[in-house]
BAVEXKE-417224 format. One line per field, with one value per residue: x, y, z of N, C-alpha, C in turn; residue number from 1; residue in one letter. Coordinates in nm, 4 decimals, decimal comma, always signed. Layout:
BEGIN
nX: c(X:...)
nY: c(Y:...)
nZ: c(Z:...)
caX: c(X:...)
caY: c(Y:...)
caZ: c(Z:...)
cX: c(X:...)
cY: c(Y:...)
cZ: c(Z:...)
i: c(NUM:...)
aa: c(a:...)
% end
This chain:
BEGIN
nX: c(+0,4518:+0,2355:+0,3844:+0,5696:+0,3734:+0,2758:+0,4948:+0,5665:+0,2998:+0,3611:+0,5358:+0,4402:+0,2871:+0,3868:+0,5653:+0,3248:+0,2369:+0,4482:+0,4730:+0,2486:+0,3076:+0,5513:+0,4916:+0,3193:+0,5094:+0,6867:+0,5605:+0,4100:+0,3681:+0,5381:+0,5327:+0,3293:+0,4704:+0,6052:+0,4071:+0,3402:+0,5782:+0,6052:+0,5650:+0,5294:+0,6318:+0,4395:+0,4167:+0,6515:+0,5008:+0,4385:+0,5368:+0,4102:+0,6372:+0,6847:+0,5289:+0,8718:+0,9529:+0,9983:+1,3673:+1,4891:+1,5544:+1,8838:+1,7834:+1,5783:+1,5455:+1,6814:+1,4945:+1,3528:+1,4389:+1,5095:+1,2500:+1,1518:+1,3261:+1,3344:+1,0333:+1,1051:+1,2484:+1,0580:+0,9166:+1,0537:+1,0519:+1,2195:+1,3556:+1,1391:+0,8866:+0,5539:+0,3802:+0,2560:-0,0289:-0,1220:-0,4050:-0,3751:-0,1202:-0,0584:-0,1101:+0,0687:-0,0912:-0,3713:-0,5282:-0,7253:-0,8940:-0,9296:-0,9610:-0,9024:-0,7312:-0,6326:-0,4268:-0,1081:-0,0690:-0,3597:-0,3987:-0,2228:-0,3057:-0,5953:-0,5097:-0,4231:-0,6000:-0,7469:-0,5677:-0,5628:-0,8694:-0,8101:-0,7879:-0,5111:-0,3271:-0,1911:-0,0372:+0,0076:+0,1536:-0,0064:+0,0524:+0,2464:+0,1944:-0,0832:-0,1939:-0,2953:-0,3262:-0,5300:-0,4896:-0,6233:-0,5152:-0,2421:-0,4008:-0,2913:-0,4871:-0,7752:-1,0502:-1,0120:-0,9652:-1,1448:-1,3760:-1,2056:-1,3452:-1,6192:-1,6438:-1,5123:-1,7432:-1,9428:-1,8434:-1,9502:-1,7480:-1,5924:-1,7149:-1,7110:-1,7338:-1,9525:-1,9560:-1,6740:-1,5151:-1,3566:-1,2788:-1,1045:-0,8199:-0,4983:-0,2077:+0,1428:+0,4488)
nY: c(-1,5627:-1,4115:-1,4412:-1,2440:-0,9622:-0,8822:-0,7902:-0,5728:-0,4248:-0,4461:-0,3028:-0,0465:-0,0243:+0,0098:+0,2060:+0,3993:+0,3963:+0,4423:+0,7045:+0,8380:+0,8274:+0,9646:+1,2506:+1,3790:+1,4320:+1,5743:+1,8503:+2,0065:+2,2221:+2,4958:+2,5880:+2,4014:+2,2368:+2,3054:+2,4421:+2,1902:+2,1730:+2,4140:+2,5197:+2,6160:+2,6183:+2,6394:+2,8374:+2,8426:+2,7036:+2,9240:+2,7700:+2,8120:+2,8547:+2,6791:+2,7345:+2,8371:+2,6475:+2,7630:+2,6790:+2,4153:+2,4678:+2,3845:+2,3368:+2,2744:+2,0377:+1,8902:+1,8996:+1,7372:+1,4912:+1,4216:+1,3573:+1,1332:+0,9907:+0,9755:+0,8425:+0,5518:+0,4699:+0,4778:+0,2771:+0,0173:+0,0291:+0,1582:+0,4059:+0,5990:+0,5276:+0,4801:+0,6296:+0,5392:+0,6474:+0,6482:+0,4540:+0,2972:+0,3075:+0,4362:+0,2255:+0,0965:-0,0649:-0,2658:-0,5647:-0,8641:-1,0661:-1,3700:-1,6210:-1,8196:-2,0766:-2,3838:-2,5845:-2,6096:-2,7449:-2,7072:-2,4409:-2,4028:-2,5516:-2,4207:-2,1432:-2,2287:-2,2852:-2,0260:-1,8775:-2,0033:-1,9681:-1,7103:-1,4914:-1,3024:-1,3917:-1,4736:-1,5814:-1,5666:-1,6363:-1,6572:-1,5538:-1,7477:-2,0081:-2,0361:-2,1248:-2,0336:-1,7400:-1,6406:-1,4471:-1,2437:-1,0820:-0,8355:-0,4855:-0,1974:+0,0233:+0,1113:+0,0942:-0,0981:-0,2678:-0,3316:-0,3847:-0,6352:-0,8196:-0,8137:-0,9220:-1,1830:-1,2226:-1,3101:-1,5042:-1,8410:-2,0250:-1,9546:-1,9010:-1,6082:-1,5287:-1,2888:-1,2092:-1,1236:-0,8510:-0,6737:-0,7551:-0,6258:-0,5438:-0,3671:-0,3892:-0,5346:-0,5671)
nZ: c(-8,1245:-7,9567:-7,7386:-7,8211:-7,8562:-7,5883:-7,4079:-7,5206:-7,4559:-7,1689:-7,1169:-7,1976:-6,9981:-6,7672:-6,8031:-6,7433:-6,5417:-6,3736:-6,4621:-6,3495:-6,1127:-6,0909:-6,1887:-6,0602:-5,8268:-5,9590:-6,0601:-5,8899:-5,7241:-5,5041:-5,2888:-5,2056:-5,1187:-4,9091:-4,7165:-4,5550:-4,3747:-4,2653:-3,9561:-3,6645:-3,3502:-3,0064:-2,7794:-2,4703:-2,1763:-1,8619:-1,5439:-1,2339:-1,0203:-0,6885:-0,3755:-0,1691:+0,1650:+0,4681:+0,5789:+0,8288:+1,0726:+1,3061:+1,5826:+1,5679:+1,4705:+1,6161:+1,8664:+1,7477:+1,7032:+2,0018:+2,0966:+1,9186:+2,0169:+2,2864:+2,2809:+2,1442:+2,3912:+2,5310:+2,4115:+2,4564:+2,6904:+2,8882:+3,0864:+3,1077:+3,2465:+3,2893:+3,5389:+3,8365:+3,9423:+3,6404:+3,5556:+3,3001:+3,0458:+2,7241:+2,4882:+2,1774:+2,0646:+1,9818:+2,1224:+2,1357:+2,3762:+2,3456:+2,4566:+2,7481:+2,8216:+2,9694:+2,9650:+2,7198:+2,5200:+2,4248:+2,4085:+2,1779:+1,9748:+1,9822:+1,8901:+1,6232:+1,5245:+1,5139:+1,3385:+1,0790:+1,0573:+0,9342:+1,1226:+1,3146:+1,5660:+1,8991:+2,1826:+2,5167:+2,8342:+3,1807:+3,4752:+3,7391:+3,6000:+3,5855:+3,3289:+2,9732:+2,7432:+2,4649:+2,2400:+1,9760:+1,7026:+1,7037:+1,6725:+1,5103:+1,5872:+1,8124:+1,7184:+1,5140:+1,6389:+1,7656:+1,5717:+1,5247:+1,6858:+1,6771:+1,4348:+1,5634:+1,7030:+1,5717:+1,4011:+1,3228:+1,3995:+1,6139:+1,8978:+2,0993:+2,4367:+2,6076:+2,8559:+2,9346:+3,0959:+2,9994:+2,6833:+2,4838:+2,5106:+2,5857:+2,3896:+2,4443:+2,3675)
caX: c(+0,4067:+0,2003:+0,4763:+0,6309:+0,2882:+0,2627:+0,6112:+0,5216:+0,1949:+0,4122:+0,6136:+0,3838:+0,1889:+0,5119:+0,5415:+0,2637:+0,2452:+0,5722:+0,4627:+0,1303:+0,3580:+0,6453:+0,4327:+0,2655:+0,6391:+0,7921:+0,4658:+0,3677:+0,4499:+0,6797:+0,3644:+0,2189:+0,5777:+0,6547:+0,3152:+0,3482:+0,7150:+0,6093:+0,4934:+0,5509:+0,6031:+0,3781:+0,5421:+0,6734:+0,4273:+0,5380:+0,4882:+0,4552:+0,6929:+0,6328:+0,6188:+0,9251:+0,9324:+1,1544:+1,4845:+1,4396:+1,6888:+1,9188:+1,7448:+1,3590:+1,5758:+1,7633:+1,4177:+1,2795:+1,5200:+1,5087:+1,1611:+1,1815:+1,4375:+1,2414:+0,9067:+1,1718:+1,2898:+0,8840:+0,8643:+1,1083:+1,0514:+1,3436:+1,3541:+1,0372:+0,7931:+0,4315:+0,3454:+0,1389:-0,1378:-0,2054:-0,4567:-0,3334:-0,0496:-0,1259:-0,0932:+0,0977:-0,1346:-0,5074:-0,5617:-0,8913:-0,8723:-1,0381:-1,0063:-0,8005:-0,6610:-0,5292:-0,2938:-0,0026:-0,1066:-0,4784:-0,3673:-0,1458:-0,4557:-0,6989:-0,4069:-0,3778:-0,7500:-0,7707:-0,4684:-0,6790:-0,9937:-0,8022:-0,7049:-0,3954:-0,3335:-0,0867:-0,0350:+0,0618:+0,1431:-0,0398:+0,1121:+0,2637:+0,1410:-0,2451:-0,2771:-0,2905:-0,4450:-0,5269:-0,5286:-0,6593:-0,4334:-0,2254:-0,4797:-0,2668:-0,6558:-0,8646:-1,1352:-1,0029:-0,9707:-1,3295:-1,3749:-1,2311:-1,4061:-1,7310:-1,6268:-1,5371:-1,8903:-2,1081:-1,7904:-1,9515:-1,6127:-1,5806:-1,8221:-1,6815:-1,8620:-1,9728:-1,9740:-1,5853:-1,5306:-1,2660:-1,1952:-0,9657:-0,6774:-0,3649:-0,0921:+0,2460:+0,5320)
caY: c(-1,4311:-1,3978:-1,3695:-1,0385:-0,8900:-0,8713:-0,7456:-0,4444:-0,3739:-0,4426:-0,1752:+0,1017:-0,0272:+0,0366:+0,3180:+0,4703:+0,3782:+0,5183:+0,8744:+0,8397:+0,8269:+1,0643:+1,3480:+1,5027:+1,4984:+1,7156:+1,9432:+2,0566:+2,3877:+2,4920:+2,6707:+2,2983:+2,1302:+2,3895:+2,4299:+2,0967:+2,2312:+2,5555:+2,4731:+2,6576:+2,5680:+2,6763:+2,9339:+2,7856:+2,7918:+2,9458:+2,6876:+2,8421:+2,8397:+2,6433:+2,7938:+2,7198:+2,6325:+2,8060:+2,5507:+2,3610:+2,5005:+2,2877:+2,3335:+2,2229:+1,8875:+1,7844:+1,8799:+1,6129:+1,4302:+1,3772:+1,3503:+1,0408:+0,9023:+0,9530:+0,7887:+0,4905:+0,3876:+0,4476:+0,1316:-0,0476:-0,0446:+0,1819:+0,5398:+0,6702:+0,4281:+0,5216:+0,5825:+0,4451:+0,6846:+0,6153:+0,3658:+0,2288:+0,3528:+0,4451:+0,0938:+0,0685:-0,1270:-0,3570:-0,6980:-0,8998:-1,2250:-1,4981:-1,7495:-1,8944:-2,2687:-2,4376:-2,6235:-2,5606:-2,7850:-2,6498:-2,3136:-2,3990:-2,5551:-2,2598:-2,0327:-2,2835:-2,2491:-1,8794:-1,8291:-2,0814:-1,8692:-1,5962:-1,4013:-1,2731:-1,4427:-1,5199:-1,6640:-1,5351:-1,7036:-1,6556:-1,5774:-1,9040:-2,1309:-2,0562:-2,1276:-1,9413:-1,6527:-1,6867:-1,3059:-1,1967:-0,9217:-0,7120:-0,4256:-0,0378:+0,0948:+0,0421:+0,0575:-0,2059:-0,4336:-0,3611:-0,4284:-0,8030:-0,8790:-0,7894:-1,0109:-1,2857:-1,2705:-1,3768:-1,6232:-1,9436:-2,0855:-1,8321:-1,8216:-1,5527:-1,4696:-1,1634:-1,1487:-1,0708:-0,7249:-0,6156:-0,8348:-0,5583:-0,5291:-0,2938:-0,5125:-0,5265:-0,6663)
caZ: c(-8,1540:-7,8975:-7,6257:-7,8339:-7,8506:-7,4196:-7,3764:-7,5259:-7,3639:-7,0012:-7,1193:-7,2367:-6,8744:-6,6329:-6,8407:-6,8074:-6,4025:-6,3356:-6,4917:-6,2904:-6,0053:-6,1272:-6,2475:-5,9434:-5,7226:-6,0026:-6,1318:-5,7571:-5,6849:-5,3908:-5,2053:-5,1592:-5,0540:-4,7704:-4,6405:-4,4468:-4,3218:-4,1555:-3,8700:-3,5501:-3,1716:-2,9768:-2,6796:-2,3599:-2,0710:-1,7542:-1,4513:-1,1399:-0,9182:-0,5719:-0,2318:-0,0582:+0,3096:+0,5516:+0,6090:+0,9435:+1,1947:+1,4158:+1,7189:+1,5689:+1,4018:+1,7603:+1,9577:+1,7288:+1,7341:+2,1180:+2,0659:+1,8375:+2,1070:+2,4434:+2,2765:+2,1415:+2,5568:+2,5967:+2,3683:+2,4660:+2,8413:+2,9156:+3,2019:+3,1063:+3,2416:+3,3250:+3,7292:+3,9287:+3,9208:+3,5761:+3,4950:+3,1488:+3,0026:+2,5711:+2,4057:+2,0882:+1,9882:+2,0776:+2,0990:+2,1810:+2,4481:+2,3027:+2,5442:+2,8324:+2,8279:+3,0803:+2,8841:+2,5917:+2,3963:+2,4176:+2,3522:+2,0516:+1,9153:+1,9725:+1,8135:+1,4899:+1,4392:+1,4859:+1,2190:+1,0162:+1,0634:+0,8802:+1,1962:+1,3711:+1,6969:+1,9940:+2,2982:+2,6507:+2,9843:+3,2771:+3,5897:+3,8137:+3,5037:+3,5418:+3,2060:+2,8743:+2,7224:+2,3588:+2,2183:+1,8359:+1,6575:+1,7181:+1,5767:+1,5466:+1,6589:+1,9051:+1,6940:+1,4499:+1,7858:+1,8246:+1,4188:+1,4565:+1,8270:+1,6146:+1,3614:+1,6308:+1,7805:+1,4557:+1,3176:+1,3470:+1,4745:+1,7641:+2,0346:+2,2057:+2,5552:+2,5592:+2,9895:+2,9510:+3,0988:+2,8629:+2,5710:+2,4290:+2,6288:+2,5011:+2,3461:+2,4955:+2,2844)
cX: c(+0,3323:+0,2924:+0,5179:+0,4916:+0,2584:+0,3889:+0,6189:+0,4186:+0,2348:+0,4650:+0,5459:+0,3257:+0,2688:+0,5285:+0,4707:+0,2269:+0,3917:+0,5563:+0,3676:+0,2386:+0,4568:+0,5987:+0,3908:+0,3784:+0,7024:+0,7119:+0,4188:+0,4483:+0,5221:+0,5820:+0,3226:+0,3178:+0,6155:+0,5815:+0,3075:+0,4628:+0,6757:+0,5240:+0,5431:+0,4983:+0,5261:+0,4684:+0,5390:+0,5924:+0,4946:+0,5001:+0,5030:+0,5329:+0,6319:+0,6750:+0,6786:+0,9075:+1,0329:+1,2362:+1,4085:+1,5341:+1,7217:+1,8421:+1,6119:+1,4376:+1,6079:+1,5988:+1,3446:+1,3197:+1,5476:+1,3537:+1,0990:+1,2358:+1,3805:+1,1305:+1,0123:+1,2108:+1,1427:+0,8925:+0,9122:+1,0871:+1,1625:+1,3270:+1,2136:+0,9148:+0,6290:+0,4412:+0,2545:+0,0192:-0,2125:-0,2596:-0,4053:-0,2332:-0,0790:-0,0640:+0,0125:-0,0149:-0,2437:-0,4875:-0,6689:-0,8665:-1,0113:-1,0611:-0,8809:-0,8571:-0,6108:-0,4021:-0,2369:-0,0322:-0,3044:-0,4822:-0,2967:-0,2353:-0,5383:-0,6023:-0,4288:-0,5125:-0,8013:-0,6798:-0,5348:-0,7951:-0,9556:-0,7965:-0,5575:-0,4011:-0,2052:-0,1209:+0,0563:+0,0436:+0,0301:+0,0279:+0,1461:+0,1789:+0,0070:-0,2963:-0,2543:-0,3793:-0,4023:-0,6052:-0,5258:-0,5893:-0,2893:-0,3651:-0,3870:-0,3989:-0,7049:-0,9986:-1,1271:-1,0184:-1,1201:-1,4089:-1,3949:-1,3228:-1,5715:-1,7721:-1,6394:-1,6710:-1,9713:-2,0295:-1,9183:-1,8476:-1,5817:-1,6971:-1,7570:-1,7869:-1,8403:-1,9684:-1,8424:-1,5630:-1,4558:-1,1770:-1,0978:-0,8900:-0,5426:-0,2431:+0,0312:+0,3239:+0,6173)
cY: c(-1,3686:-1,3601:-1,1941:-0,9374:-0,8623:-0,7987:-0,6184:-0,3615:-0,3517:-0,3378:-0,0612:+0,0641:+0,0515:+0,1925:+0,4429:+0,5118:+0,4532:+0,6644:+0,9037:+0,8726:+0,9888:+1,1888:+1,3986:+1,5088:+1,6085:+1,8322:+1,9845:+2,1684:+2,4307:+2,5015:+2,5194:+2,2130:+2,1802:+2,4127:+2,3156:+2,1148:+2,3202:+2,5638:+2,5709:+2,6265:+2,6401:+2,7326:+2,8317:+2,7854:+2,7747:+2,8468:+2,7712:+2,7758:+2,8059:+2,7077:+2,7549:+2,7482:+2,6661:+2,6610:+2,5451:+2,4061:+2,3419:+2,2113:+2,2598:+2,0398:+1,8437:+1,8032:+1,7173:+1,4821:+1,3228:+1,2903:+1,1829:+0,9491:+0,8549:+0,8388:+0,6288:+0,4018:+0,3830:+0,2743:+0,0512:-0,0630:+0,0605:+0,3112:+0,5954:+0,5663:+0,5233:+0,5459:+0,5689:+0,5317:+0,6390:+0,4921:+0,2189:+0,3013:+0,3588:+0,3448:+0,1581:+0,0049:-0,1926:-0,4474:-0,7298:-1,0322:-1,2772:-1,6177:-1,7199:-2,0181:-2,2948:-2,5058:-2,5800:-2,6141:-2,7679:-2,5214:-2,3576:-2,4101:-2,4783:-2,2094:-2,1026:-2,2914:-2,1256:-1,8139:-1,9044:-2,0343:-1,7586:-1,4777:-1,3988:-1,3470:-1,4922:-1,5511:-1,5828:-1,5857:-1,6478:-1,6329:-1,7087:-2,0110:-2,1421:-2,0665:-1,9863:-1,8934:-1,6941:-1,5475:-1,2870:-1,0168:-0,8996:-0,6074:-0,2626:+0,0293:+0,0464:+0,0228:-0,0486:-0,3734:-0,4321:-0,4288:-0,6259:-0,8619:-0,8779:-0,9179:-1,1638:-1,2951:-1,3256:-1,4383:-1,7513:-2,0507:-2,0856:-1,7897:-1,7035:-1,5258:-1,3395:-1,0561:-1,1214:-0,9439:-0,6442:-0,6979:-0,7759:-0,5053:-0,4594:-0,4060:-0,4078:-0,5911:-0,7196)
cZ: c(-8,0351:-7,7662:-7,6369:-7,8034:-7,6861:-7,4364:-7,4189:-7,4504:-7,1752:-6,9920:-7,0888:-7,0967:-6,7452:-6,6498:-6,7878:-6,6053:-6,3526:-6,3310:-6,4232:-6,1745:-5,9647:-6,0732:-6,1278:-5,8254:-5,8103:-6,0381:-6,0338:-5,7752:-5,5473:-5,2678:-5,1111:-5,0461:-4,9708:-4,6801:-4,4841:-4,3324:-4,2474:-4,0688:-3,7265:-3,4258:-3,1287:-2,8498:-2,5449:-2,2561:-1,9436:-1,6938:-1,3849:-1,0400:-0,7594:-0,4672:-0,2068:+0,0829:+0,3731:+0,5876:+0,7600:+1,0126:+1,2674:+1,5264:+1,7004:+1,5400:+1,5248:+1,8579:+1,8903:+1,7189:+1,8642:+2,1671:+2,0467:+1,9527:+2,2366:+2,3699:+2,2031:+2,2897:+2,5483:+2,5898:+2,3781:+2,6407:+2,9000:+3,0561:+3,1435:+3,1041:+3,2841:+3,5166:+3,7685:+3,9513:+3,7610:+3,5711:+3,3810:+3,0863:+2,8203:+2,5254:+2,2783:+1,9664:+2,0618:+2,0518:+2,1578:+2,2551:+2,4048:+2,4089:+2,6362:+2,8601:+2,9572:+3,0503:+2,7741:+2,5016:+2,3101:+2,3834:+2,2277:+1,9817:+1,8683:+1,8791:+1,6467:+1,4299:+1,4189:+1,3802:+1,1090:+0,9634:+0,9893:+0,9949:+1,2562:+1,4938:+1,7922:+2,1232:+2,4132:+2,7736:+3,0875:+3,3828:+3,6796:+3,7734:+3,5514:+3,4585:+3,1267:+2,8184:+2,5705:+2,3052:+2,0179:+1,7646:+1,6949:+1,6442:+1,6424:+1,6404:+1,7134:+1,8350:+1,5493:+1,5396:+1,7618:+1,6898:+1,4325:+1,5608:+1,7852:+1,5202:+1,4692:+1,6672:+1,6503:+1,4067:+1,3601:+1,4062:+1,5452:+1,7849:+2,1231:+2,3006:+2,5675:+2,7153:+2,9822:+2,9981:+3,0202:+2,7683:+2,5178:+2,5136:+2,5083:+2,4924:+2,3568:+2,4248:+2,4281)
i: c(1:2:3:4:5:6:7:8:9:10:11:12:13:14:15:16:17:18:19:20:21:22:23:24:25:26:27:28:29:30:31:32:33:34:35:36:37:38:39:40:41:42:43:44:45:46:47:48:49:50:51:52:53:54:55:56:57:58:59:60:61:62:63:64:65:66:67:68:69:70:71:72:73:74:75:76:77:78:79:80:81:82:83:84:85:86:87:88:89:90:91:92:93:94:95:96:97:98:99:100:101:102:103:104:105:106:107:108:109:110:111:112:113:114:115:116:117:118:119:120:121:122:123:124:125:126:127:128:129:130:131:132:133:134:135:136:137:138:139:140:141:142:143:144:145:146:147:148:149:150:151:152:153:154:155:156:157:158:159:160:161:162:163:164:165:166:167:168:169:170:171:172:173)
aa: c(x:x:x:x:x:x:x:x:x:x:x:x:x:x:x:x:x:x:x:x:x:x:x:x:x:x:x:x:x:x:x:x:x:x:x:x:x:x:x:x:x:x:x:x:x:x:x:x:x:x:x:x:x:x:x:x:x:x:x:x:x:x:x:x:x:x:x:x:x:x:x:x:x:x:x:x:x:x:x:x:x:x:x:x:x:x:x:x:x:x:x:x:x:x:x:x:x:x:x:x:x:x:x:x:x:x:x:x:x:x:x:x:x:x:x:x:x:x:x:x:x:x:x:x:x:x:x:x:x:x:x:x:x:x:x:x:x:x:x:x:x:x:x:x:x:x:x:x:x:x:x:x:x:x:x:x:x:x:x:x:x:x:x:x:x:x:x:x:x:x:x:x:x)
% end
């Protein structure tokens, strides 16, 4: 008995939950169900338009062109060398001499402790095997050369001497 008596009460319950549910999708008025619908975009906004830049003529692209090309032989060594009045010709680039070795295997050394140390470093001959120079960088700037040669003087690792007359020397590939 007890089972039939529930099976009714589930009913009138589903019942009664269903119409709870039902009842306010069909008894709403139209007003409430379109409201959320009418919605309007908001208008396009203009962007302005960017200046443009006059086209580049022929003649400005091939001057730079040549431009590009001459300073190219510069760096390579090629017909446009420096002359002999100047001084120093404009580097590419600085480097800082750390030392000179007398031997290769004393320079390799130095070099494998200055890449070690967390700097850049290479090696260049000497004229009629006087021994090797042992140079820090490349650095694009001269005042980045001057940056790590700063740095070298207070490493603890690198004594540099300080009587050198020009530790930064323009780097030559």
């Amino acid at each position: 008995m007890r089972f039939s008596v529930r099976h009714p009460l589930v009913a009138i319950l589903l019942i009664v939950l269903i119409s709870a549910i039902v009842a306010p999708l069909l008894l709403r008025q139209e007003s409430v169900v379109m409201r959320p619908l009418d919605m309007e975009l908001p208008a396009v906004p203009e962007l302005p338009t960017p200046d443009a830049l006059p086209p580049v003529s022929t003649s400005e692209i091939e001057l730079a062109e040549q431009a590009i090309n001459d300073a190219r032989e510069q760096l390579r060594g090629g017909s446009a060398k420096p002359s002999q009045n100047d001084p120093l010709p404009v580097p590419a680039a600085w480097a800082v001499q750390v030392a000179v070795l007398e031997t290769e295997q004393q320079a390799q050394a130095e070099k494998q402790r200055l890449l070690d140390s967390g700097y850049r470093g290479y090696l260049r001959m000497l004229p009629e095997n006087q021994g090797w120079q042992l140079f820090a960088g490349p650095e694009l700037e001269r005042a980045a050369a001057q940056a790590t040669l700063e740095r070298l003087k207070i490493d603890p690792q690198w004594s540099i001497e300080t009587d050198i007359q020009t530790p930064i020397v323009p780097f030559s590939p």
